[in-house]
C-alpha atoms as a printed R data frame, in Angstrom:
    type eleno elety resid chain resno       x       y       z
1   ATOM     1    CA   UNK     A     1 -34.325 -15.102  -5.239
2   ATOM     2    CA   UNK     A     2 -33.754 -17.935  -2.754
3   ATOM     3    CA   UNK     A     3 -37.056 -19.221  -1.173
4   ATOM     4    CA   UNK     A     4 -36.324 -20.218   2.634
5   ATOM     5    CA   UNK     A     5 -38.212 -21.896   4.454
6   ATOM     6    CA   UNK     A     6 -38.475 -21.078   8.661
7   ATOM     7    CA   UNK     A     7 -39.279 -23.420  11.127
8   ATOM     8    CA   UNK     A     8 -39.802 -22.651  14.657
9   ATOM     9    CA   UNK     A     9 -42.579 -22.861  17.413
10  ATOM    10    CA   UNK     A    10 -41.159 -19.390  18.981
11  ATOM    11    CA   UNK     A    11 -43.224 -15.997  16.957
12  ATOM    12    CA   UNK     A    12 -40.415 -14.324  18.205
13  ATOM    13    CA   UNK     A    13 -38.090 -15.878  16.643
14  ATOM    14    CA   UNK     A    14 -39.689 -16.406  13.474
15  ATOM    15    CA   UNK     A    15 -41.262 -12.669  13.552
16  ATOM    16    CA   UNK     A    16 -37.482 -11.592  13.389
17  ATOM    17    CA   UNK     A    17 -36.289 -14.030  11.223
18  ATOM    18    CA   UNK     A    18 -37.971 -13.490   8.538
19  ATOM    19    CA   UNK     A    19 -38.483  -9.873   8.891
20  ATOM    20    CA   UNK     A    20 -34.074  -9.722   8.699
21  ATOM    21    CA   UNK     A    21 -33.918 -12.011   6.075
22  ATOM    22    CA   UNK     A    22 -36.750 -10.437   3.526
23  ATOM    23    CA   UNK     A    23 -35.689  -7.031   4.534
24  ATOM    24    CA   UNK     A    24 -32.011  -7.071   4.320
25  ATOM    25    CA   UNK     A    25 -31.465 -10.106   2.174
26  ATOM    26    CA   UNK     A    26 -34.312  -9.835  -0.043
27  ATOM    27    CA   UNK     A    27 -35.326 -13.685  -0.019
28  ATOM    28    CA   UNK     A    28 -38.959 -15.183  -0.324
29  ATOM    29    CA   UNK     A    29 -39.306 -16.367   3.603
30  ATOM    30    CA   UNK     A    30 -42.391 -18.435   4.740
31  ATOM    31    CA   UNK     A    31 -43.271 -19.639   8.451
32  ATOM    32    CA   UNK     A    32 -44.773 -22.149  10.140
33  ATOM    33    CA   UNK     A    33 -45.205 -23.285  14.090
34  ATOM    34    CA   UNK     A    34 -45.526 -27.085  13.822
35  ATOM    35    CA   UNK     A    35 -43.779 -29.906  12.561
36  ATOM    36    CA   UNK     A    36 -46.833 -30.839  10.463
37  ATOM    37    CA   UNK     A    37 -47.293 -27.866   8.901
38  ATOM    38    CA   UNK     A    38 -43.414 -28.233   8.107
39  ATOM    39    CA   UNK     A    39 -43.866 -31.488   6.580
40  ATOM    40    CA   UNK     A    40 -47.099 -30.861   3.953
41  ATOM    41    CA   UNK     A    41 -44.961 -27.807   2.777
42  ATOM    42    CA   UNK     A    42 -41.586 -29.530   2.275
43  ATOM    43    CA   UNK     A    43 -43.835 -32.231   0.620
44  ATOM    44    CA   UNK     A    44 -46.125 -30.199  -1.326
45  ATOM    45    CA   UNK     A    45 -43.147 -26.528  -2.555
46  ATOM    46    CA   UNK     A    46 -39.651 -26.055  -3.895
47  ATOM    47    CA   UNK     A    47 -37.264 -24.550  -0.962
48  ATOM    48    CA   UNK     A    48 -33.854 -23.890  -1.303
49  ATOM    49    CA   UNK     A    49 -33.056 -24.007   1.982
50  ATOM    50    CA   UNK     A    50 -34.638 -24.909   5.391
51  ATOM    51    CA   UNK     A    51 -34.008 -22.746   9.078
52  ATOM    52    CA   UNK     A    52 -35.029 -25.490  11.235
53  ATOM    53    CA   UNK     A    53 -35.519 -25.538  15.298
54  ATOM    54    CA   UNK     A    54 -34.248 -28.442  17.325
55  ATOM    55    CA   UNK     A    55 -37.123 -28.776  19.698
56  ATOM    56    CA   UNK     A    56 -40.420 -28.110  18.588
57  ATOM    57    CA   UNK     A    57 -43.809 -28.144  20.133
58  ATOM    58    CA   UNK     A    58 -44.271 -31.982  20.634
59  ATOM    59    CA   UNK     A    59 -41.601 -33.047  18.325
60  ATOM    60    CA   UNK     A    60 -37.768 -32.784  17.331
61  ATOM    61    CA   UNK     A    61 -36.771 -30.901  14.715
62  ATOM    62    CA   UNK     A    62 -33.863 -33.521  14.743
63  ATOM    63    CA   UNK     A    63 -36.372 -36.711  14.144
64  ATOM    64    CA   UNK     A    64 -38.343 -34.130  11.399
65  ATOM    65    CA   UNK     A    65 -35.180 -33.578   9.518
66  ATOM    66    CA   UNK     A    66 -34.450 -37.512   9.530
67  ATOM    67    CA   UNK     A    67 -37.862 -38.032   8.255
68  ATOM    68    CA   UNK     A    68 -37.346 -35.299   5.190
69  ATOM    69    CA   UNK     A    69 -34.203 -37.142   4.243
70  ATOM    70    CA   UNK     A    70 -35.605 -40.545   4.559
71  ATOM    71    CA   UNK     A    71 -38.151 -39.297   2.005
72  ATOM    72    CA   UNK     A    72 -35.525 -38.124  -0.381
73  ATOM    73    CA   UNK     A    73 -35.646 -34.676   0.590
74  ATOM    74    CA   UNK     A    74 -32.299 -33.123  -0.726
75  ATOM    75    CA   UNK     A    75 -33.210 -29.120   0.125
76  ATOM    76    CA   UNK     A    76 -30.070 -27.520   2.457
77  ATOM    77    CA   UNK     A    77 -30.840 -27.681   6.409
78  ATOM    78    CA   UNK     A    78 -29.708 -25.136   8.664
79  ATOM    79    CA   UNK     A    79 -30.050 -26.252  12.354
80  ATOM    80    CA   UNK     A    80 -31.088 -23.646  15.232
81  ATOM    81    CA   UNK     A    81 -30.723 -24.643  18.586
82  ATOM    82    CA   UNK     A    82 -29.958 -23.704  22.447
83  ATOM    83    CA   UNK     A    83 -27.692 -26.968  22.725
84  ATOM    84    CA   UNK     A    84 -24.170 -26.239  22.281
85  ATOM    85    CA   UNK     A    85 -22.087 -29.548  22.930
86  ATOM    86    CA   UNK     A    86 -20.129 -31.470  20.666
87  ATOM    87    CA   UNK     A    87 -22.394 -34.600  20.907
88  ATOM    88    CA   UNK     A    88 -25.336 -32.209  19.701
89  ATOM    89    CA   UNK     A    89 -23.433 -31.163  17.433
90  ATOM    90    CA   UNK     A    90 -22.808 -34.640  15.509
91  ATOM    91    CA   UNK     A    91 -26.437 -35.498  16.446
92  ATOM    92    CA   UNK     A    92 -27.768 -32.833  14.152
93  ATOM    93    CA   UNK     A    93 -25.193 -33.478  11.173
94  ATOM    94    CA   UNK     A    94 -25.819 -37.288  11.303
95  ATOM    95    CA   UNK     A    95 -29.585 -36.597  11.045
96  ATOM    96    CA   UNK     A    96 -29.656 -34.357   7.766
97  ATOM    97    CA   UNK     A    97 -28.509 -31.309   8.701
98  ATOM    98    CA   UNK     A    98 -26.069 -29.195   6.801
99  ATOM    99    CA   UNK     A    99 -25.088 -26.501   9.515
100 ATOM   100    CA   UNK     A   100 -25.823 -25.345  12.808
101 ATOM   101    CA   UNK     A   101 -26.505 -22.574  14.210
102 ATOM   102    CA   UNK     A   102 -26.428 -22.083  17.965
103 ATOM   103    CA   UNK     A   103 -29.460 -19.732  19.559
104 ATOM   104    CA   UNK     A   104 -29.334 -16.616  20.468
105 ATOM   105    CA   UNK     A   105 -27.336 -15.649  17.351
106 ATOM   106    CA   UNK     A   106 -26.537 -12.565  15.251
107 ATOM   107    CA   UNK     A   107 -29.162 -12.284  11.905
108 ATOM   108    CA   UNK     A   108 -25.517 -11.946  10.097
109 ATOM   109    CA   UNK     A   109 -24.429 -15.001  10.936
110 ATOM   110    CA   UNK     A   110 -27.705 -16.213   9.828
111 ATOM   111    CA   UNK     A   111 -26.910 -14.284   6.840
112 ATOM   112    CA   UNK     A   112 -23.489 -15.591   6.197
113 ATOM   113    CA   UNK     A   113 -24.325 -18.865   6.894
114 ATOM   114    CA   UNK     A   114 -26.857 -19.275   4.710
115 ATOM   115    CA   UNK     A   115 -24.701 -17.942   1.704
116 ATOM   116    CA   UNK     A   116 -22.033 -20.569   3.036
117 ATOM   117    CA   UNK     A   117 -24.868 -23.142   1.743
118 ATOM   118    CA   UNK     A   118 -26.059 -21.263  -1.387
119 ATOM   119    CA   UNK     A   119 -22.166 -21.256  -2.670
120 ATOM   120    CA   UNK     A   120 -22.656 -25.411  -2.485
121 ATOM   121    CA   UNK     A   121 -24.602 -25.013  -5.497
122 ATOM   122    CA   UNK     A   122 -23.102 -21.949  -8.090
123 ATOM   123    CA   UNK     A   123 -24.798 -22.797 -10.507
124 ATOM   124    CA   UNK     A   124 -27.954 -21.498  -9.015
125 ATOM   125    CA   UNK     A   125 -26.698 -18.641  -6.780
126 ATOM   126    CA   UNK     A   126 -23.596 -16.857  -8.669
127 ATOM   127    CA   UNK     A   127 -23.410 -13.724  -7.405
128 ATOM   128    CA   UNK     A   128 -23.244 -12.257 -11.013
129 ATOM   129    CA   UNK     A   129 -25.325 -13.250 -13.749
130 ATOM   130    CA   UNK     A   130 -23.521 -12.209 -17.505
131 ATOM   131    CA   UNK     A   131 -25.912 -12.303 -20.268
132 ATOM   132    CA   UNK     A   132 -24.532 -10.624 -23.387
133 ATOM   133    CA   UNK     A   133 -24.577  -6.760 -22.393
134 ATOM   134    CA   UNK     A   134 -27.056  -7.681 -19.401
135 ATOM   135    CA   UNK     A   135 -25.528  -8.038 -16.067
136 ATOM   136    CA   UNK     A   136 -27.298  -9.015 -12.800
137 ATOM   137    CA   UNK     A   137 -25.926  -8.887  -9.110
138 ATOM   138    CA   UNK     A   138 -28.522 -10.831  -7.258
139 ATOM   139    CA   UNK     A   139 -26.766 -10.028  -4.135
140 ATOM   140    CA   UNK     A   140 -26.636  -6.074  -4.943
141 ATOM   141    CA   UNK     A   141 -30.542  -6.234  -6.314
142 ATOM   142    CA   UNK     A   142 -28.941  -3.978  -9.390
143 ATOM   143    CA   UNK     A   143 -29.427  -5.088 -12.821
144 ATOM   144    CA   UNK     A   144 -26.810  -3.259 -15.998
145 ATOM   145    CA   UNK     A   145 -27.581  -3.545 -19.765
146 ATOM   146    CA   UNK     A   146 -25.144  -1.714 -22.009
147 ATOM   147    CA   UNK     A   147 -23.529  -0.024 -19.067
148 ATOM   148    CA   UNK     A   148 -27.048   1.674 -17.900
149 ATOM   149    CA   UNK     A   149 -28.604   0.773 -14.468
150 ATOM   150    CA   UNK     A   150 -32.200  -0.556 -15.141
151 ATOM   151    CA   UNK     A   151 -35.495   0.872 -13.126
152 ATOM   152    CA   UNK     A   152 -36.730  -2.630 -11.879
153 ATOM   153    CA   UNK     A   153 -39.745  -3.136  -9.337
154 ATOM   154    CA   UNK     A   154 -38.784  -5.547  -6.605
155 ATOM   155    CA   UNK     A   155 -40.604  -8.292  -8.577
156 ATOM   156    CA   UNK     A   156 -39.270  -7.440 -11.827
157 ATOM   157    CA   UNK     A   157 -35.718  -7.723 -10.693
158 ATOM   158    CA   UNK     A   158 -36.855 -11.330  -8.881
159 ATOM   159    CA   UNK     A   159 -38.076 -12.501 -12.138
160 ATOM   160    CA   UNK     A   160 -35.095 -11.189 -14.194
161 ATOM   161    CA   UNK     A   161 -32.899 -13.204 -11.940
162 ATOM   162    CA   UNK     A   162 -35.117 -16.570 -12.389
163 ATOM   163    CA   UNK     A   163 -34.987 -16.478 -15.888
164 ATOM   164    CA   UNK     A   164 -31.303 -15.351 -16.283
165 ATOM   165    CA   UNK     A   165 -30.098 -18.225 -14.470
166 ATOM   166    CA   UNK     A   166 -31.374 -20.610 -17.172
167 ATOM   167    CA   UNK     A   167 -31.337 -18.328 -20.050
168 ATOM   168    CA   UNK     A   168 -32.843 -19.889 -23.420
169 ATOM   169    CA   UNK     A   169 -35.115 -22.093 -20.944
170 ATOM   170    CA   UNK     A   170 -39.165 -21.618 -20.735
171 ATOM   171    CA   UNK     A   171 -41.408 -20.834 -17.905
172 ATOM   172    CA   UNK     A   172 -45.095 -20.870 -17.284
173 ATOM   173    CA   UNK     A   173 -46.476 -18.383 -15.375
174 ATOM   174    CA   UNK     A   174 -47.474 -21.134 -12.532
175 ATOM   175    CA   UNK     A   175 -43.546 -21.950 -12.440
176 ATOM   176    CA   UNK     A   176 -42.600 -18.108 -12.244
177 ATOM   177    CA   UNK     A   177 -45.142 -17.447  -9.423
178 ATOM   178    CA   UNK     A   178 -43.935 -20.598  -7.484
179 ATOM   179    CA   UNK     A   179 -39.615 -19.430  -8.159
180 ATOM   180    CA   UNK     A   180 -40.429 -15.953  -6.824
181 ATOM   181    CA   UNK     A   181 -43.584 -15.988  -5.043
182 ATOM   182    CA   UNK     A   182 -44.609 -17.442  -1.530
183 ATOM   183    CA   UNK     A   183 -46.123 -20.934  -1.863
184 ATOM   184    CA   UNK     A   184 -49.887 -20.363  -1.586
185 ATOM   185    CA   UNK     A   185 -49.849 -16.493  -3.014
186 ATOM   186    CA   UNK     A   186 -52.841 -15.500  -4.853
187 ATOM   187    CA   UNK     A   187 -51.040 -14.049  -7.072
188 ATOM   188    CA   UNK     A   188 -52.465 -14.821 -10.567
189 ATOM   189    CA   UNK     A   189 -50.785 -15.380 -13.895
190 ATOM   190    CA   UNK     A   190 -52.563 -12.233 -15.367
191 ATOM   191    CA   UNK     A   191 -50.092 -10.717 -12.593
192 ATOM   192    CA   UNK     A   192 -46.949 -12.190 -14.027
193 ATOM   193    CA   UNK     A   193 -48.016 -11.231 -17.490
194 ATOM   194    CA   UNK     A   194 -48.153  -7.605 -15.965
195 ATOM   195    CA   UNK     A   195 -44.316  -8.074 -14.339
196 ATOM   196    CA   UNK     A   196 -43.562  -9.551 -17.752
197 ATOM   197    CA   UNK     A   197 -45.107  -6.361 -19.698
198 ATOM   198    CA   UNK     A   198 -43.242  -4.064 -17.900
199 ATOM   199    CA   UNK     A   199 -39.557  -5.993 -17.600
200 ATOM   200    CA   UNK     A   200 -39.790  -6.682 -21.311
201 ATOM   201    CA   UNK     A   201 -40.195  -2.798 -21.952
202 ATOM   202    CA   UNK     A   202 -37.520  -2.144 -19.427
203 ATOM   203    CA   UNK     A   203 -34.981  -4.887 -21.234
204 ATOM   204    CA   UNK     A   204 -36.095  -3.830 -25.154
205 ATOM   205    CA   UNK     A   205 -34.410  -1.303 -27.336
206 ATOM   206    CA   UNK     A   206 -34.524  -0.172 -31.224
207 ATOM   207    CA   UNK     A   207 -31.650  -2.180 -32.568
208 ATOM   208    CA   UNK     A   208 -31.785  -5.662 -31.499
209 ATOM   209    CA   UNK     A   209 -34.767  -8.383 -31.414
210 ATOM   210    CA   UNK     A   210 -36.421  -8.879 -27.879
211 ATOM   211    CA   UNK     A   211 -34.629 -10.145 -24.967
212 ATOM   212    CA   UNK     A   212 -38.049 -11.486 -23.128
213 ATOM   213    CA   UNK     A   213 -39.936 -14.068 -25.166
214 ATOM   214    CA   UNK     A   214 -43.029 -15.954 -25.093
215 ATOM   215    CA   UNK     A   215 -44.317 -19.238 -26.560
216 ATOM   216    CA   UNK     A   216 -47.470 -20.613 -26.358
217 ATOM   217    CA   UNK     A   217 -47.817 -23.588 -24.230
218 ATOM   218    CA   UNK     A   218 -44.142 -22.942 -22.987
219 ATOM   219    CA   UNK     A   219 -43.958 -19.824 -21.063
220 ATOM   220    CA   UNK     A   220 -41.313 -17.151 -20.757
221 ATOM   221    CA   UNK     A   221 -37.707 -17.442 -21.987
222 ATOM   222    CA   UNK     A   222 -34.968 -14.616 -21.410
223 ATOM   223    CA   UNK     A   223 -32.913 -14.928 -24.497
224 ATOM   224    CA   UNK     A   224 -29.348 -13.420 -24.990
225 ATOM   225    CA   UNK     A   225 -26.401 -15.209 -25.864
226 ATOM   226    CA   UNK     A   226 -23.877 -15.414 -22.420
């Protein structure tokens, strides 16, 4: 699942943000209040996108997303802001920004707009994922093997989804926990090897080898043929 980062000095705002957007869209949201706290986590965790306010609390989001691009930051950055005028407009894009989003808005547009910058990358965010009999609608949170619906936990299905979309490719635990896990969770590796237990079960049957492998030193691989 997509890990978004939300940037905005308002609770409000970022209170229903993020409760929309893990709640409807099923994403891994975090938020923060400052510009500095902004900058250690775009320095320090993977995002795949960014929801970033134009004026924060002693700084511009506009001079923070300059700054991440400078630095070689390459993550998507969706704009929110109370200016609506066409100079704004080309002041965001020529600072970094990949969309904007004028305030107040609908949580669907927030939605849609966000998908708008997932599709700039396929690879990573096809809707459906076809592995062999398996078949994986990210978007639908349903995973199919051999025509049967499997019984996934919310975590088990976010992990399925990771490792289908680079199938035959290994994955510590650490990696797992940081694809599909807040940044800073205490959740432990002894916790992903519990997911793991259980999705392997779910994903094994009589007549064929196992789908969900391990190798020491490597990690996790999901392993069917496409």
């Amino acid at each position: 699942m997509p890990k978004i980062l939300v940037v905005d000095d308002d609770p409000a705002v970022l209170a229903t943000i993020r409760q929309w957007l893990e709640s409807v869209d099923h994403y891994v949201v975090e938020a923060v209040t400052t510009a500095e706290e902004a900058r250690f986590r775009l320095r320090t965790y993977p995002y795949d996108a960014v929801i970033l306010d134009w004026e924060l609390e002693n700084y511009s989001g506009v001079d923070l997303c300059s700054e991440y691009r400078r630095d070689g930051g390459s993550t998507p950055v969706l704009m929110l802001t109370g200016k609506d005028g066409f100079q704004n407009r080309v002041t965001g894009l020529d600072a970094g920004c990949d969309d904007y989003l004028v305030k107040p808005f609908a949580p669907q547009e927030l939605s849609a707009r966000l998908r708008a910058l997932f599709r700039r990358s396929p690879e990573k965010f096809v809707k459906t994922i076809k592995l062999a009999e398996l078949e994986i609608d990210p978007a639908l949170r349903t995973a199919v093997k051999a025509g049967h619906r499997l019984e996934l936990s919310a975590k088990e299905l976010d992990i399925l989804v990771f490792l289908a979309q680079a199938a035959g490719a290994y994955f510590t635990s650490v990696q797992i926990i940081n694809a599909v896990w807040p940044s800073e969770s205490e959740t432990s590796p002894d916790s992903v090897r519990v997911h793991i237990h259980k999705l392997r079960a779910t994903l094994s049957s009589d007549d064929a080898p196992p789908y969900l492998v391990s190798q020491r030193h490597l990690g996790y691989s999901l392993q069917m043929e496409k």
